[in-house]
C-alpha positions as CSV (number, residue, x, y, z in Angstrom):
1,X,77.6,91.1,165.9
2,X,74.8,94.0,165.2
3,X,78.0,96.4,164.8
4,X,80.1,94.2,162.0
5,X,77.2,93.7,160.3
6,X,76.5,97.4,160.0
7,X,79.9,98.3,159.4
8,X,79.9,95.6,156.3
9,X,76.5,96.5,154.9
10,X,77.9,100.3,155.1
11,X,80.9,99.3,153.1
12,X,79.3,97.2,150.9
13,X,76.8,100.2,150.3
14,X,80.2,102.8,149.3
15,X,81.5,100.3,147.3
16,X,77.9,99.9,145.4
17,X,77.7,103.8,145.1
18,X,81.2,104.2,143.9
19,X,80.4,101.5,140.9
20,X,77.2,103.2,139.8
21,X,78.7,106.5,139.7
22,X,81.9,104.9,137.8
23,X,79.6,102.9,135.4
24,X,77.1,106.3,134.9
25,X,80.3,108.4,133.7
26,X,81.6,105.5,131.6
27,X,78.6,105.1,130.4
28,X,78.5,109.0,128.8
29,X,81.3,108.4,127.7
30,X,80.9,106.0,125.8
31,X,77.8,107.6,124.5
32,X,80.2,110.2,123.3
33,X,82.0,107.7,121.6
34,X,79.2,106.5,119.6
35,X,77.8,109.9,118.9
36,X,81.1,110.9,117.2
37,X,81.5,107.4,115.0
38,X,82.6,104.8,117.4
39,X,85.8,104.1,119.1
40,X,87.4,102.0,116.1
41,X,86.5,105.2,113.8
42,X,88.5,107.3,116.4
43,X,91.3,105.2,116.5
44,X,92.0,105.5,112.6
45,X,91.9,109.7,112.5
46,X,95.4,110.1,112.4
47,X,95.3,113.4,110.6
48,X,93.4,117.2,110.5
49,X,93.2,119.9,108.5
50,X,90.3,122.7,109.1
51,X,90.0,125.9,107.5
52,X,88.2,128.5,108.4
53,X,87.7,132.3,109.1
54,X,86.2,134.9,111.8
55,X,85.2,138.2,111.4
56,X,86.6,141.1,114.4
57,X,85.7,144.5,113.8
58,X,84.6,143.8,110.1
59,X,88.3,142.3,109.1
60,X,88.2,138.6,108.1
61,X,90.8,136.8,109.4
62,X,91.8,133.6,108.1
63,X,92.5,130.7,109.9
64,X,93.5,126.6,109.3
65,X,94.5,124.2,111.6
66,X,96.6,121.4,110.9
67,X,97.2,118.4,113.1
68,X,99.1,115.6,113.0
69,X,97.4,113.2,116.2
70,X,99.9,113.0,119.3
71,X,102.8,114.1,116.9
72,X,102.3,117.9,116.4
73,X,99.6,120.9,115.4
74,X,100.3,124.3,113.9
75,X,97.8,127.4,113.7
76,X,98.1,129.8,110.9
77,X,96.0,133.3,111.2
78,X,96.1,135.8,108.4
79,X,94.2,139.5,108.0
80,X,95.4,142.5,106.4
81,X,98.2,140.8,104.5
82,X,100.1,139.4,107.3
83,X,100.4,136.0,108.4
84,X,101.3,134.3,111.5
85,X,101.1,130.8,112.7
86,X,101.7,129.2,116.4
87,X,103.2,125.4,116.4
88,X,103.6,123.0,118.6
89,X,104.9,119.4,118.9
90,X,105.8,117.1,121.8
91,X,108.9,118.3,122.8
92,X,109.1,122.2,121.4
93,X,106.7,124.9,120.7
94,X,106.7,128.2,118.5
95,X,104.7,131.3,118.3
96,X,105.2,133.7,115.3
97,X,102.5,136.8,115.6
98,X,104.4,139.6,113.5
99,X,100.7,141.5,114.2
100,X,101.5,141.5,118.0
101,X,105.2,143.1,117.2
102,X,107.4,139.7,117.1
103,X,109.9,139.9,114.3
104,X,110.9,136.6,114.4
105,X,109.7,133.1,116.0
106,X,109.9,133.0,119.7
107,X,110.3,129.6,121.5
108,X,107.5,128.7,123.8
109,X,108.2,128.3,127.4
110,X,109.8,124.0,127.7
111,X,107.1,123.8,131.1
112,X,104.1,124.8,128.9
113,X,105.5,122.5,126.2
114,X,105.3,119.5,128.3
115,X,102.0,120.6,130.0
116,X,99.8,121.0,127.1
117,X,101.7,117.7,125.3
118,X,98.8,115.7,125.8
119,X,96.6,117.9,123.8
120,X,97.7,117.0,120.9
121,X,95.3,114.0,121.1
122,X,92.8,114.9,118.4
123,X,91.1,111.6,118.7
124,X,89.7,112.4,121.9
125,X,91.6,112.6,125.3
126,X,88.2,110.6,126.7
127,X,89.2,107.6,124.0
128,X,90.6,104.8,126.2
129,X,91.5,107.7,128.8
130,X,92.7,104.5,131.6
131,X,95.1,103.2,129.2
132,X,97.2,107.1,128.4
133,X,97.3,107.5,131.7
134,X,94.9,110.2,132.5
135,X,92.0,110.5,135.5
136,X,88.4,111.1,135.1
137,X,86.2,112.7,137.4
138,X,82.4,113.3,136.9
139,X,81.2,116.2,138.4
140,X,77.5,115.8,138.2
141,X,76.0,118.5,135.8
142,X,76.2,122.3,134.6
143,X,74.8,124.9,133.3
144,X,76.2,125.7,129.5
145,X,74.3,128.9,127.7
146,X,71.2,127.2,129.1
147,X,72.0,123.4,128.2
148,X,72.4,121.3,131.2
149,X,75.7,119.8,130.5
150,X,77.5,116.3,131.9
151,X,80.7,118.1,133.3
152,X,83.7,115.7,133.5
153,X,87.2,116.7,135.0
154,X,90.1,115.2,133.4
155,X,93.7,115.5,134.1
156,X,96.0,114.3,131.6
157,X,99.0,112.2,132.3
158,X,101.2,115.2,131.7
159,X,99.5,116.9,134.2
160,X,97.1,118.8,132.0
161,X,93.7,119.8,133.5
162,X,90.4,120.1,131.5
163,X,86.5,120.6,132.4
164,X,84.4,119.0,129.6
165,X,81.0,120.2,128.8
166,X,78.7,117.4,127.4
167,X,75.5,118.1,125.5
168,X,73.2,115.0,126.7
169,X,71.1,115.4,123.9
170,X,73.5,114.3,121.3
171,X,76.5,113.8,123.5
172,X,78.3,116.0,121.9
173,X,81.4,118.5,123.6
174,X,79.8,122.0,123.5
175,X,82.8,123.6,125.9
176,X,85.6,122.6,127.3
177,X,87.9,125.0,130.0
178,X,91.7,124.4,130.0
179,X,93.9,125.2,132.8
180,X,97.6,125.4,132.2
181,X,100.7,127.6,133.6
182,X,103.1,130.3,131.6
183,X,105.4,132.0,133.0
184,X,104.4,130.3,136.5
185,X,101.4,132.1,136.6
186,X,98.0,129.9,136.1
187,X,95.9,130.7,132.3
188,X,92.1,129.3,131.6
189,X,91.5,128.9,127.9
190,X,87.7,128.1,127.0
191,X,86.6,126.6,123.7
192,X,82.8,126.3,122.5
193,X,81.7,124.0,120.0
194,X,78.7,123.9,117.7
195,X,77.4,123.2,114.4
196,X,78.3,119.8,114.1
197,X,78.5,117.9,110.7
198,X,79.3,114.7,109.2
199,X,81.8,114.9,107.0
200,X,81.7,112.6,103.5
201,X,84.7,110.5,105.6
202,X,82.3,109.7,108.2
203,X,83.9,111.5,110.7
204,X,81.9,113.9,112.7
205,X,83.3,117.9,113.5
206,X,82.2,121.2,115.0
207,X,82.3,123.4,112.0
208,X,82.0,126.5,114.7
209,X,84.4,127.4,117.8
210,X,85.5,129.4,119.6
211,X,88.7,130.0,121.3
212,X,91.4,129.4,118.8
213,X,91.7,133.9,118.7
214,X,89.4,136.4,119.7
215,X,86.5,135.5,117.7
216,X,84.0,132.5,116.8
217,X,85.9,130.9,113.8
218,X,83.6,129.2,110.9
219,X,85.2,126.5,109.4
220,X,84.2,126.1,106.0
221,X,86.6,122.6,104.9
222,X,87.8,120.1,106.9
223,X,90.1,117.4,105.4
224,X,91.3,113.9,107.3
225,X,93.8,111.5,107.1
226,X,95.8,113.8,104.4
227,X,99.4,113.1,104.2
228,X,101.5,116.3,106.0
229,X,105.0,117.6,105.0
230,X,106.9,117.7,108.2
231,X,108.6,120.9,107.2
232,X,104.8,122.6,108.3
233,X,105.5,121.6,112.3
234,X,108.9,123.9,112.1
235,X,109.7,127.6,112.2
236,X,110.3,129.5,109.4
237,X,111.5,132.7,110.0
């Protein structure tokens, strides 16, 4: 009888400890919920447009961002009189770079497509995470630039893996590391986020990142919930 009864309490005791750690990182997430307006303010961001600039080697580059949420996103860089943008939408993907040599606009690989589909969530891949599908893991804590992050794994329904890096002070996303495949070989992509503002819209963005090219970009308007010509998610040239 001693035995069974040890054996329960012992079960009872991991079930106990696996619903304190699942309440603790639902818990910061929903703090990070909160922090950026609330889940029904989330819900109604359906569009994005950020532009910006960073400065490499004393040459501003241009940069703007537009998003359409889970449909589609397109990057647009421009220095020294020559623009480029990179697009990409559920199903197809584009990169035109003419300062990297391409004459034209090169298809993106269809298993990189797929993989980084899920990214197109600009309303937060955390924002009712169960019900698209994806896991979340929380990792305990880590070291960010000396900030003592929450560090939660997620791994998106397509099959896209990402480390978040959560400022517990304002539970806000200071970094986040990508992993994702081209060309069959494995590519990390880091972002940082700072210098977060509220917007007249209510809506609440990093107006500096990194990660989007090979410098910190400084995003001096962002626009929401604008109406976008389709024609912007499709090659040109």
């Amino acid at each position: 009888m001693k035995t069974r009864k040890m054996i329960l309490l012992a079960l009872l005791a991991s079930v106990s400890i696996f619903s304190v750690r699942a309440q603790s990182l639902d818990e910061i997430i929903d703090k990070y919920l909160v922090a950026l307006g609330g889940k029904d303010k989330l819900l109604a961001l359906n569009t994005a447009v950020l532009e910006g600039a960073m400065s490499i080697n004393g040459q501003n580059i241009q940069v703007k961002i537009t998003q359409a949420n889970n449909k589609a996103q397109r990057v647009d860089i421009t220095f020294g009189g020559i623009s480029g943008y990179i697009i990409q939408t559920r199903d197809s993907g584009w990169q035109y770079l003419p300062f990297q040599g391409q004459q034209k606009a090169e298809a993106m690989p269809e298993a990189v497509v797929k993989e980084t589909a899920d990214a197109l969530d600009i309303q937060s891949p955390l924002l009712n995470y169960k019900e698209k599908g994806h896991t979340v893991e929380l990792l305990g804590k880590e070291d960010v630039d000396g900030t003592e992050c929450f560090k939660i794994k997620l791994v998106s329904k397509s099959g896209l893996e990402q480390t978040i890096f959560i400022d517990p002070s304002n539970y806000y996303i200071i970094k986040t590391t990508t992993k994702s495949k081209a060309s069959g070989k494995e590519v990390v992509q880091s972002q940082t986020f700072s210098n977060y503002k509220k917007l007249d819209s209510g809506y609440i963005f990093p107006f500096s990142a990194s990660g989007f090219g090979p410098g910190e970009v400084t995003f001096t308007k962002i626009e929401v919930n604008k109406s976008l010509d389709p024609a912007l998610f499709k090659p040109t040239n």
